[in-house]
N, CA, C and O atoms as a printed pandas DataFrame, in Angstrom:
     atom_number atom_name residue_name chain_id  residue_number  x_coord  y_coord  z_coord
0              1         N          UNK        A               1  -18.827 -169.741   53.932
1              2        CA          UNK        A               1  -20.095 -169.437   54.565
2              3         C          UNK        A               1  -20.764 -168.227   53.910
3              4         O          UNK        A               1  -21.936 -168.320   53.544
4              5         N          UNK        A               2  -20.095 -167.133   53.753
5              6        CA          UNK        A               2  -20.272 -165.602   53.054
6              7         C          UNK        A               2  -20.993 -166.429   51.673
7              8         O          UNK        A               2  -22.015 -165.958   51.176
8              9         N          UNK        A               3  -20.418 -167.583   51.163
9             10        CA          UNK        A               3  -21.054 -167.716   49.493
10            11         C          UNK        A               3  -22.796 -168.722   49.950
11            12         O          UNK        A               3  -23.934 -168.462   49.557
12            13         N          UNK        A               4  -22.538 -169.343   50.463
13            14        CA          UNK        A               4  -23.682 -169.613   51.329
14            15         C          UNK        A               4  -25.064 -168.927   51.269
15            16         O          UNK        A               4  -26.161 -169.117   50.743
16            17         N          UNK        A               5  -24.480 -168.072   52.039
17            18        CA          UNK        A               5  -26.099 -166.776   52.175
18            19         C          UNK        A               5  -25.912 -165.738   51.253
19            20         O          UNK        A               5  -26.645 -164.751   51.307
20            21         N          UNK        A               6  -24.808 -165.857   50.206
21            22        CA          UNK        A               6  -25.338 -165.114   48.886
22            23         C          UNK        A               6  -26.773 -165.995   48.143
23            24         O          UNK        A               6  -27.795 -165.509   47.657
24            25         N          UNK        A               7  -26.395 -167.330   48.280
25            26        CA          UNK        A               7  -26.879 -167.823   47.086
26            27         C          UNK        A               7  -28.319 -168.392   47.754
27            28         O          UNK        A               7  -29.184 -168.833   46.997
28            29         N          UNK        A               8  -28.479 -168.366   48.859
29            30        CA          UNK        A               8  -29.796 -168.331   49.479
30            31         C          UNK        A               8  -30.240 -167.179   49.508
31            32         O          UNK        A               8  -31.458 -167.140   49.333
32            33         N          UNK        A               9  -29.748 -166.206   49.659
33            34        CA          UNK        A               9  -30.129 -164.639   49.545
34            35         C          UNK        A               9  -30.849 -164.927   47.824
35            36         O          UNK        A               9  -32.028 -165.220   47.623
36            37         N          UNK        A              10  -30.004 -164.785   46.970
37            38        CA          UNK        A              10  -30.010 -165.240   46.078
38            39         C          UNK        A              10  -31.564 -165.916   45.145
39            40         O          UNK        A              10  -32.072 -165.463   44.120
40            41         N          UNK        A              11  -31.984 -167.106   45.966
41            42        CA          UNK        A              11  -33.042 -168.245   45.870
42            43         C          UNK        A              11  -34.521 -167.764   46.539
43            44         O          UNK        A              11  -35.663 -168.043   46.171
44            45         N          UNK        A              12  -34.079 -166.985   47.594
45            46        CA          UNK        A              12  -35.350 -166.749   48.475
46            47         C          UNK        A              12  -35.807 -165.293   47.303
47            48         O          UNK        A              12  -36.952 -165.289   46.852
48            49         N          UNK        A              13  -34.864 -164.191   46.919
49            50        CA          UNK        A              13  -35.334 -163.016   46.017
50            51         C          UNK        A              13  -35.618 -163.606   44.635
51            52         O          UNK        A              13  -36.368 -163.004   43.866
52            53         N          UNK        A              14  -35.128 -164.596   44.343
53            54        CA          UNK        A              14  -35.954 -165.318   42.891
54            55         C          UNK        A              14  -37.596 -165.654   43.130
55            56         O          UNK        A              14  -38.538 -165.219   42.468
56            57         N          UNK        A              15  -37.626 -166.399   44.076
57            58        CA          UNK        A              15  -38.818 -167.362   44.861
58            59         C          UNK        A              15  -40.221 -166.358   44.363
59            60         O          UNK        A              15  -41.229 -166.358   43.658
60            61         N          UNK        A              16  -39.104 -165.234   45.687
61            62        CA          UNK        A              16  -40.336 -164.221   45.817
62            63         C          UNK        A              16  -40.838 -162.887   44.633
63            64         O          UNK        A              16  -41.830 -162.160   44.594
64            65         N          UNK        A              17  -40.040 -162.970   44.060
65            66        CA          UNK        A              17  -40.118 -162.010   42.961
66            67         C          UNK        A              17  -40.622 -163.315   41.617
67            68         O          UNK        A              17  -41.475 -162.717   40.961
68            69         N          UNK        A              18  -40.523 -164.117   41.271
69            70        CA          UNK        A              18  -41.571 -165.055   40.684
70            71         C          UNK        A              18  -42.710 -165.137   41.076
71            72         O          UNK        A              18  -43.613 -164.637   40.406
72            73         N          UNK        A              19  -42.996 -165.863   42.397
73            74        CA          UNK        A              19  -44.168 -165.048   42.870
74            75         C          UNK        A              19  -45.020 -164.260   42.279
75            76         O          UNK        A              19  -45.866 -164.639   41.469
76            77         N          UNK        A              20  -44.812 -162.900   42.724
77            78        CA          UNK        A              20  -44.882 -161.608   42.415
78            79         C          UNK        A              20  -45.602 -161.688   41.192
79            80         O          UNK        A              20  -46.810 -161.832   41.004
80            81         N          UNK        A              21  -44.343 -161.529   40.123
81            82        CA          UNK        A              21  -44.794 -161.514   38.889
82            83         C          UNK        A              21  -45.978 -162.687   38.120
83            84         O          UNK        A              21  -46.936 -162.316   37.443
84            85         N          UNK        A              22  -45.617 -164.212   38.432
85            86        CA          UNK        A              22  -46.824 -164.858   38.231
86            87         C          UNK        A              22  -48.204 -164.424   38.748
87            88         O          UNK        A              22  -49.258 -164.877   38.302
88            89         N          UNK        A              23  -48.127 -163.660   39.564
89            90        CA          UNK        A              23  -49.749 -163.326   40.200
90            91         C          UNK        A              23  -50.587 -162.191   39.425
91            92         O          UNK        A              23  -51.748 -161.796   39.529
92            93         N          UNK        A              24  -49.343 -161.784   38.485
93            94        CA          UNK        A              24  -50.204 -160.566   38.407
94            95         C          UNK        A              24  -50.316 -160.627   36.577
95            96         O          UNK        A              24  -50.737 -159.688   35.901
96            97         N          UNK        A              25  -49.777 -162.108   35.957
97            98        CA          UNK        A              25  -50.284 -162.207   34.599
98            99         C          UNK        A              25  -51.589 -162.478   34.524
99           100         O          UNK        A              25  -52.062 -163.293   35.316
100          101         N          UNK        A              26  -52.385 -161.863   33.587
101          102        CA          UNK        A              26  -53.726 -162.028   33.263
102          103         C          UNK        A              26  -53.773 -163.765   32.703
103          104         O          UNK        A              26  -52.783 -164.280   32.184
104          105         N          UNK        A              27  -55.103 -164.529   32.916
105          106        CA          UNK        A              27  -55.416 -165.412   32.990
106          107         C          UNK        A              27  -54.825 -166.489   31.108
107          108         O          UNK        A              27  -54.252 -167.503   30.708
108          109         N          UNK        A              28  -55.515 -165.289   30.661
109          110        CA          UNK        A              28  -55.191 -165.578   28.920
110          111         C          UNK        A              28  -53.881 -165.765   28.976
111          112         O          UNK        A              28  -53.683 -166.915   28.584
112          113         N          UNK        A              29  -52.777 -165.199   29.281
113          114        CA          UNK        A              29  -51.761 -165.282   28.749
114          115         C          UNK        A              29  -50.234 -166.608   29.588
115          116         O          UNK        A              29  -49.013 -166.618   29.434
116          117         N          UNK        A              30  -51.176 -167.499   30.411
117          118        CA          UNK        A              30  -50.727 -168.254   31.357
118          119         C          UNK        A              30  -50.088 -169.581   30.803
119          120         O          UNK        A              30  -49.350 -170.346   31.424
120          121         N          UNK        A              31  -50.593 -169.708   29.310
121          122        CA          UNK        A              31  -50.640 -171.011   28.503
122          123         C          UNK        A              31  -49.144 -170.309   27.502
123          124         O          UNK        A              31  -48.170 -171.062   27.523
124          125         N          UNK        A              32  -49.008 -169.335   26.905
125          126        CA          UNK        A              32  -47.451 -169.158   26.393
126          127         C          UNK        A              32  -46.551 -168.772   27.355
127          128         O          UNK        A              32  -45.354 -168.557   27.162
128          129         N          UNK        A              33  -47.238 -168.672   28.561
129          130        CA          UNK        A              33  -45.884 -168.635   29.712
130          131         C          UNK        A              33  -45.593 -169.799   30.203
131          132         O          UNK        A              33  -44.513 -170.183   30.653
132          133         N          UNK        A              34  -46.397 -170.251   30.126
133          134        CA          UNK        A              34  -45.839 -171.886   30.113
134          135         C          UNK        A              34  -45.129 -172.495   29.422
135          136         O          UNK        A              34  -44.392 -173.354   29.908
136          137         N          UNK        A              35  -45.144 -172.259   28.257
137          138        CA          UNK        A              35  -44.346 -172.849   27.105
138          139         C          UNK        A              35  -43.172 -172.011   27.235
139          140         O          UNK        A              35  -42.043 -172.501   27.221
140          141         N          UNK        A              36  -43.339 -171.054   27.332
141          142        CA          UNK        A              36  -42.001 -170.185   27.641
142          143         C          UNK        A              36  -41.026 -170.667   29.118
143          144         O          UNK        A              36  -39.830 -170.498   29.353
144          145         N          UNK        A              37  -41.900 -171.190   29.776
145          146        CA          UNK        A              37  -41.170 -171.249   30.885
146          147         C          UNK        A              37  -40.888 -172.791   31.226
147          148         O          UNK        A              37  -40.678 -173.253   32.347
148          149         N          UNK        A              38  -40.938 -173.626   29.757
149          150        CA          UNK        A              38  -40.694 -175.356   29.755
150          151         C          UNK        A              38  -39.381 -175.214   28.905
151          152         O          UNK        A              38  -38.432 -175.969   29.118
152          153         N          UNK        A              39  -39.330 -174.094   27.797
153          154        CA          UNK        A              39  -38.376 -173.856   27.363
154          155         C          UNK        A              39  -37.134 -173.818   28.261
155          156         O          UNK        A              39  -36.140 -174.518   28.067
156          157         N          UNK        A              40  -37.267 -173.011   29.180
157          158        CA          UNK        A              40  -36.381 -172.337   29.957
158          159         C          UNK        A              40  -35.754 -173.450   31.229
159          160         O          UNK        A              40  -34.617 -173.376   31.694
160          161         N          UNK        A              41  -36.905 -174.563   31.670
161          162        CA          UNK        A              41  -36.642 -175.550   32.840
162          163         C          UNK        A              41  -35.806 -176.828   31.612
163          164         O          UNK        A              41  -35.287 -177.882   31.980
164          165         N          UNK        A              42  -35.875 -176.431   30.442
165          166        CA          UNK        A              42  -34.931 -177.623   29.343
166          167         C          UNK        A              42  -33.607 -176.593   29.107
167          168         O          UNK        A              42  -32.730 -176.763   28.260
168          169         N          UNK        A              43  -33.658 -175.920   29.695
169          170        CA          UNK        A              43  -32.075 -175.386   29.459
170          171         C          UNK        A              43  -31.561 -175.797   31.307
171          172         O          UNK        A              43  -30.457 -175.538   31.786
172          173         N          UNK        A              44  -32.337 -176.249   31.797
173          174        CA          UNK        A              44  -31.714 -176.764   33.540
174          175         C          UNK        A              44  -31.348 -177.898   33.037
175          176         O          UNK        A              44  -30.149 -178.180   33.038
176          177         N          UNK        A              45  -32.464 -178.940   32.409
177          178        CA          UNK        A              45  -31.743 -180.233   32.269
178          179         C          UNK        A              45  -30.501 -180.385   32.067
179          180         O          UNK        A              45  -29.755 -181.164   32.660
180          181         N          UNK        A              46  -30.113 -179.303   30.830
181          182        CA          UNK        A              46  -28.575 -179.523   30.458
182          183         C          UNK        A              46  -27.737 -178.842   31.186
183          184         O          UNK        A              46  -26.560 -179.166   31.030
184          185         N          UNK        A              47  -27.933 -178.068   31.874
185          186        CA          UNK        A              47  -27.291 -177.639   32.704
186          187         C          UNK        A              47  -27.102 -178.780   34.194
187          188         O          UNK        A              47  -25.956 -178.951   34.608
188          189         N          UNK        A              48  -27.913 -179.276   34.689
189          190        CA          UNK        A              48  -27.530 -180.631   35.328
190          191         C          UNK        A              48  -26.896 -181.569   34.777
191          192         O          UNK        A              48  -26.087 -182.119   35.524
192          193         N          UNK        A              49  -26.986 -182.113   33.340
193          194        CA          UNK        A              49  -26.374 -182.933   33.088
194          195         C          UNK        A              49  -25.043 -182.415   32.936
195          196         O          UNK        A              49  -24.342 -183.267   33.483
196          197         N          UNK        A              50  -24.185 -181.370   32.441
197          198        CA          UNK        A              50  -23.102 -181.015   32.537
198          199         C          UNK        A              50  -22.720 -180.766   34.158
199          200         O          UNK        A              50  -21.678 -181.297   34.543
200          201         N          UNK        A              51  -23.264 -180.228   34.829
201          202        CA          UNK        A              51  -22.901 -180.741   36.400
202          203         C          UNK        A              51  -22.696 -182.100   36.718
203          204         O          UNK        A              51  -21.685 -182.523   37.280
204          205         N          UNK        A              52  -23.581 -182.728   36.387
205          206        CA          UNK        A              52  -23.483 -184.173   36.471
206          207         C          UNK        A              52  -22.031 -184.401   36.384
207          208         O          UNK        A              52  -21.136 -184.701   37.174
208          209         N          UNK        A              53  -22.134 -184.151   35.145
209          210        CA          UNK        A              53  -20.423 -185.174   34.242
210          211         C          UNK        A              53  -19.122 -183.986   34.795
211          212         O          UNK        A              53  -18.014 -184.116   34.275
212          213         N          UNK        A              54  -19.320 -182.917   35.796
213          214        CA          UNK        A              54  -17.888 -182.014   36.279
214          215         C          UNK        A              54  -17.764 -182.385   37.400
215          216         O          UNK        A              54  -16.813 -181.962   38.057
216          217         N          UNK        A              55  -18.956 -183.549   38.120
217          218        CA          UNK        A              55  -18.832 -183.212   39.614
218          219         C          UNK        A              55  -17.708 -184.102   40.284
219          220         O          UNK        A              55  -17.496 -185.211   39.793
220          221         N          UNK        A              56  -16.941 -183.657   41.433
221          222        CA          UNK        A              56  -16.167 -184.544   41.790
222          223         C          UNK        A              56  -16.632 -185.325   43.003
223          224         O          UNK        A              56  -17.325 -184.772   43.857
224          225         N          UNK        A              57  -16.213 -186.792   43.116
225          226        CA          UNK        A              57  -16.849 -187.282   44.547
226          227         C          UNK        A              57  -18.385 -188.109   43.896
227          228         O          UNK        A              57  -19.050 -187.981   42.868
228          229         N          UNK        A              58  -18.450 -188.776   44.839
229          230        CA          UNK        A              58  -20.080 -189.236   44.639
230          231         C          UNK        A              58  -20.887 -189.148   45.281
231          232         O          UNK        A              58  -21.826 -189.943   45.254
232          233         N          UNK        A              59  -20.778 -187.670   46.479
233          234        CA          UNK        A              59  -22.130 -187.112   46.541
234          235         C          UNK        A              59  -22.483 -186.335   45.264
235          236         O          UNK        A              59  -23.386 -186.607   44.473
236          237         N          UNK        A              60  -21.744 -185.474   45.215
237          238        CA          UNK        A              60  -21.716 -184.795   43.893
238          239         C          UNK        A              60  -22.582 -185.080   42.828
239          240         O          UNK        A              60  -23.617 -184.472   42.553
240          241         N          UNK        A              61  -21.917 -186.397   42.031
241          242        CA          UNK        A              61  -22.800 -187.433   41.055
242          243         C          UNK        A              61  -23.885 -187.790   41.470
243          244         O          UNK        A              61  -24.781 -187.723   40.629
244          245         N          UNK        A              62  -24.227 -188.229   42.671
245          246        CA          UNK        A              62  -25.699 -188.268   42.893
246          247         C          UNK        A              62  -26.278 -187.068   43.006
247          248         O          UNK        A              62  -27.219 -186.877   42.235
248          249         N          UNK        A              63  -25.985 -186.182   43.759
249          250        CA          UNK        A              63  -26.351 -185.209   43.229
250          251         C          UNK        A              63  -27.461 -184.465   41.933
251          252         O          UNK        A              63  -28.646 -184.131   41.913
252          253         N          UNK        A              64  -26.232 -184.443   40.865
253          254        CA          UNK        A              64  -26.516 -184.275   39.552
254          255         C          UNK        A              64  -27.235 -185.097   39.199
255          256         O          UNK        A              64  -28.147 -184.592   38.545
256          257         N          UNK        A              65  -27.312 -186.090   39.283
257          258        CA          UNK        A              65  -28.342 -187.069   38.661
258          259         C          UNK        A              65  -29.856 -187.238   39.221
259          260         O          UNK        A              65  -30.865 -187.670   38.663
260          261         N          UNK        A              66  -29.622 -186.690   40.653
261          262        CA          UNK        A              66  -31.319 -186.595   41.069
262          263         C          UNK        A              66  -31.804 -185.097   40.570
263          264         O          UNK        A              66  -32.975 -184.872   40.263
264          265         N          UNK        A              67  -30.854 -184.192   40.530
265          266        CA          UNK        A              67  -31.041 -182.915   39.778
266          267         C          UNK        A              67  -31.827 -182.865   38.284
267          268         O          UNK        A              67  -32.862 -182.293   37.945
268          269         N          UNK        A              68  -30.912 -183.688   37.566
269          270        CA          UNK        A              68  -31.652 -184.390   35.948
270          271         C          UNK        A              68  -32.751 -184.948   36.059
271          272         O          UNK        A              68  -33.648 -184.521   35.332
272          273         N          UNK        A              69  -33.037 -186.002   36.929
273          274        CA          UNK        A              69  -34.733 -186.561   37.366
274          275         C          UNK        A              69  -35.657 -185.551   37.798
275          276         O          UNK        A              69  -36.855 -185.698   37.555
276          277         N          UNK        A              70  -35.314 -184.735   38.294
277          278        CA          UNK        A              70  -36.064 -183.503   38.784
278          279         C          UNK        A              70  -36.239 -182.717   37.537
279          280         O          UNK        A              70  -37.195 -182.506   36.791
280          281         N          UNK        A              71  -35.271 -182.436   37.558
281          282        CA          UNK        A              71  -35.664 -181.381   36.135
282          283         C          UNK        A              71  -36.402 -181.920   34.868
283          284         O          UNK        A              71  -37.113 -181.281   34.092
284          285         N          UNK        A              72  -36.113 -183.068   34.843
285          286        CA          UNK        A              72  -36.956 -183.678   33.453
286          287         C          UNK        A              72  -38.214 -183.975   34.198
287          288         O          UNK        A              72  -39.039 -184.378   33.378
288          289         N          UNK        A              73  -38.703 -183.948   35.380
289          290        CA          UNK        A              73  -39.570 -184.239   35.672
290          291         C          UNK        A              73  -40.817 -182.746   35.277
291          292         O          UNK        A              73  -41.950 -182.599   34.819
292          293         N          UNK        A              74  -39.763 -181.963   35.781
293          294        CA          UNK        A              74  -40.648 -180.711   35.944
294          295         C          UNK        A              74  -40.671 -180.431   34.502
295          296         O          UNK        A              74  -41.606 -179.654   34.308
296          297         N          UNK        A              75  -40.028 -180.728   33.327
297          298        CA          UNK        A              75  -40.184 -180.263   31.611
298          299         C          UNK        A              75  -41.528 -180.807   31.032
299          300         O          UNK        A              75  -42.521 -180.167   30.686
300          301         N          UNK        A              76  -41.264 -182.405   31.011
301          302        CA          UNK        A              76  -41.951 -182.880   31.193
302          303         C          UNK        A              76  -43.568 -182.487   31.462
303          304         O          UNK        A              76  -44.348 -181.874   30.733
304          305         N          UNK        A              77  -43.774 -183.114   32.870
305          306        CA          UNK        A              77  -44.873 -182.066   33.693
306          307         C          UNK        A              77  -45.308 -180.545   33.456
307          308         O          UNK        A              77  -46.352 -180.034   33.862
308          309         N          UNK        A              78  -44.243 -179.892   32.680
309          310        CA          UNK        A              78  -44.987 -178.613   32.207
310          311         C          UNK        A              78  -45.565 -178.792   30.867
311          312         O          UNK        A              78  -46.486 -178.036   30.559
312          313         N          UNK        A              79  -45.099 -179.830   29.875
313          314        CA          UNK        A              79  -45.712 -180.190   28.679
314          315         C          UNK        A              79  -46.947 -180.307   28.950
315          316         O          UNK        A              79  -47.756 -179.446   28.603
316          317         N          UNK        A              80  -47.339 -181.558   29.713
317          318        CA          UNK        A              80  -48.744 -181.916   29.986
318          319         C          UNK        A              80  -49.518 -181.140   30.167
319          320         O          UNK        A              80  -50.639 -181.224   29.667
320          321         N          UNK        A              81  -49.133 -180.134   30.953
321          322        CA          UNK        A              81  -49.958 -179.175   31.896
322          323         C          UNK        A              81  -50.304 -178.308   30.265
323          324         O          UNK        A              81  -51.387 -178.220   29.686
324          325         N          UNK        A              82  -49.197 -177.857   29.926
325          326        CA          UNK        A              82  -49.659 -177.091   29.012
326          327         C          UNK        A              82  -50.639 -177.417   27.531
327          328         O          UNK        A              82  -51.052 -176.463   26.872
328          329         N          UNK        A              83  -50.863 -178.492   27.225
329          330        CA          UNK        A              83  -51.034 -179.619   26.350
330          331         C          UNK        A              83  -52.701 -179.205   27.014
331          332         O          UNK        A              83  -53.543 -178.434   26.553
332          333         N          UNK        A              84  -52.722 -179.755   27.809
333          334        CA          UNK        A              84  -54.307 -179.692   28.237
334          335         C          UNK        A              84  -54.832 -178.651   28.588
335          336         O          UNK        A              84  -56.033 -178.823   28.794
336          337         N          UNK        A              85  -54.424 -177.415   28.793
337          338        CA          UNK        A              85  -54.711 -176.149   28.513
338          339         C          UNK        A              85  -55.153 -175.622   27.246
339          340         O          UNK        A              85  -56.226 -175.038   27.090
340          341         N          UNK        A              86  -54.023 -175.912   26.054
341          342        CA          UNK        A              86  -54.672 -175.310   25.083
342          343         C          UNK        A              86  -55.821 -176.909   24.401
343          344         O          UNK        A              86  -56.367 -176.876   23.298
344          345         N          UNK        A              87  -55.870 -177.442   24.832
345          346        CA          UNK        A              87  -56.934 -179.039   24.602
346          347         C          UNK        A              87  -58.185 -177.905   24.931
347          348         O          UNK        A              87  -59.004 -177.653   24.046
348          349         N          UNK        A              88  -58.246 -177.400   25.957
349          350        CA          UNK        A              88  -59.468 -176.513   26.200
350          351         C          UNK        A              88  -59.583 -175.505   25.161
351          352         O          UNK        A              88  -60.715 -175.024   25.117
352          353         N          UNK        A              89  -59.041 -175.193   24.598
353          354        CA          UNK        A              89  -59.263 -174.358   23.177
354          355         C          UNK        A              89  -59.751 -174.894   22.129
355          356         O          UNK        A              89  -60.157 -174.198   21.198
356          357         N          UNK        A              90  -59.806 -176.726   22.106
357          358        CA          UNK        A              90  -60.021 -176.988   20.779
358          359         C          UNK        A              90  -61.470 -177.068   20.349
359          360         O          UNK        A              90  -61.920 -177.053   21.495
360          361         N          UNK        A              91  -62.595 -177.145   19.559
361          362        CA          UNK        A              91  -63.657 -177.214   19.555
362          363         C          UNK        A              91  -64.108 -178.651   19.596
363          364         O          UNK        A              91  -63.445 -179.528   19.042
364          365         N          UNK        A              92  -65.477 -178.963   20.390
365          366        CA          UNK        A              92  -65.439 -180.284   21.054
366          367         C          UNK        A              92  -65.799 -181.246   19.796
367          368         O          UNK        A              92  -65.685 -182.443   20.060
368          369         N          UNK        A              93  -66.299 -180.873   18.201
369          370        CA          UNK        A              93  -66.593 -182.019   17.118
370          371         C          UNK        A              93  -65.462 -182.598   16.836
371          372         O          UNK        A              93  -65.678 -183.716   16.370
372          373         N          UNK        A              94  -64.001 -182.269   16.927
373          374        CA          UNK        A              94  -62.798 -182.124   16.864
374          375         C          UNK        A              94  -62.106 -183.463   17.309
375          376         O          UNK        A              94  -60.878 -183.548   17.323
């Protein structure tokens, strides 16, 4: 139980301290934090997929595997996002 409300302790001071800090990057610089931060949600994928393949039981495995759909969802989804951000940079004869 004690490891429990570490790791929600844990989730809620990430949450909110992301937060935080996203609010207060200037507008310009939102498009390499993105890329920086698609980088960073492709080091979860593999990190689910190696959960995936340690887990014991098959909640577990399901688990991990809706974890991997999620996460590739969100890599993914940050490509796009970011893709059409700098699309607004390009000049329109282009």
């Amino acid at each position: 139980m004690d490891t429990l409300i570490l790791l929600l302790f844990v989730f809620v001071l990430a949450a909110f301290l992301g937060f935080e800090l996203i609010q207060k990057v200037p507008s310009q610089l939102h498009t390499p934090l993105m890329s920086g931060s698609n980088a960073i949600s492709g080091i979860t994928v593999v990190g689910a997929i190696i959960a995936c393949g340690v887990a014991e039981g098959e909640f577990g495995k399901w688990l991990g595997f809706a974890s991997i759909i999620l996460a590739t969802i969100n890599v993914v989804g940050g490509y796009v996002v970011t893709d059409r951000m700098l699309g607004m940079f390009k000049k329109k004869g282009r």
